[in-house]
N, C-alpha and C positions, 0 to 999 in steps of 0.2 A: 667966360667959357664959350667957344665958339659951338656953333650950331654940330659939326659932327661929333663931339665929345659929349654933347648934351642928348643924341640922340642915344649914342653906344652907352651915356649912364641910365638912358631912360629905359632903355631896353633890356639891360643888366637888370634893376631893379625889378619889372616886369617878370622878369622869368624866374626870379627869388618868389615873387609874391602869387605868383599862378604855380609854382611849385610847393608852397605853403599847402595853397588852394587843395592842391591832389592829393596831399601828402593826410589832411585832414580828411577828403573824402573817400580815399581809401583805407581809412581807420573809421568812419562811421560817426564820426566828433563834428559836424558841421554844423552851424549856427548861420541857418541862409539867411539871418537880418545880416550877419556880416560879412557874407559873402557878396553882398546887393551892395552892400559898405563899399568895401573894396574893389569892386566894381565900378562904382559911382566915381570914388578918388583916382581911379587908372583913366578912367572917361577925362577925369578934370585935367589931369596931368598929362593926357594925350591931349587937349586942347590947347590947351598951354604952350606947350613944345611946338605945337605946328605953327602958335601965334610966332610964339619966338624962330623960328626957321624963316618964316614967310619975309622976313628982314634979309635973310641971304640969299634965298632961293626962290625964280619965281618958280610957276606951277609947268610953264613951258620948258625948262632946262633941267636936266640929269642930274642929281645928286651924284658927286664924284668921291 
């Protein structure tokens, strides 16, 4: 998978899972152990991604 397909899946996923996110704290149902959870694993998988970019892209040149 090349780095912009990985970013547009990562970004997907992100807005499913912080719409979870809203969707529990506008019903009052939130569990902020797993909120911190899920927080921690978006942190992980943002790290991740950028490791893996850092391969295609340096910090100097435009993501096209």
């Amino acid at each position: 998978m090349d780095s912009y397909t990985a970013v547009k899946q990562y970004l997907r996923e992100v807005s499913y899972r912080l719409c979870r996110i809203e969707t529990a704290l506008d019903r009052g149902v939130v569990d902020w152990k797993d909120v911190r959870e899920e927080a921690l694993e978006l942190l992980t998988e943002a790290q991740n991604l950028y490791d893996v970019t850092q391969a295609d892209y340096s910090l100097d040149s435009p993501i096209e």
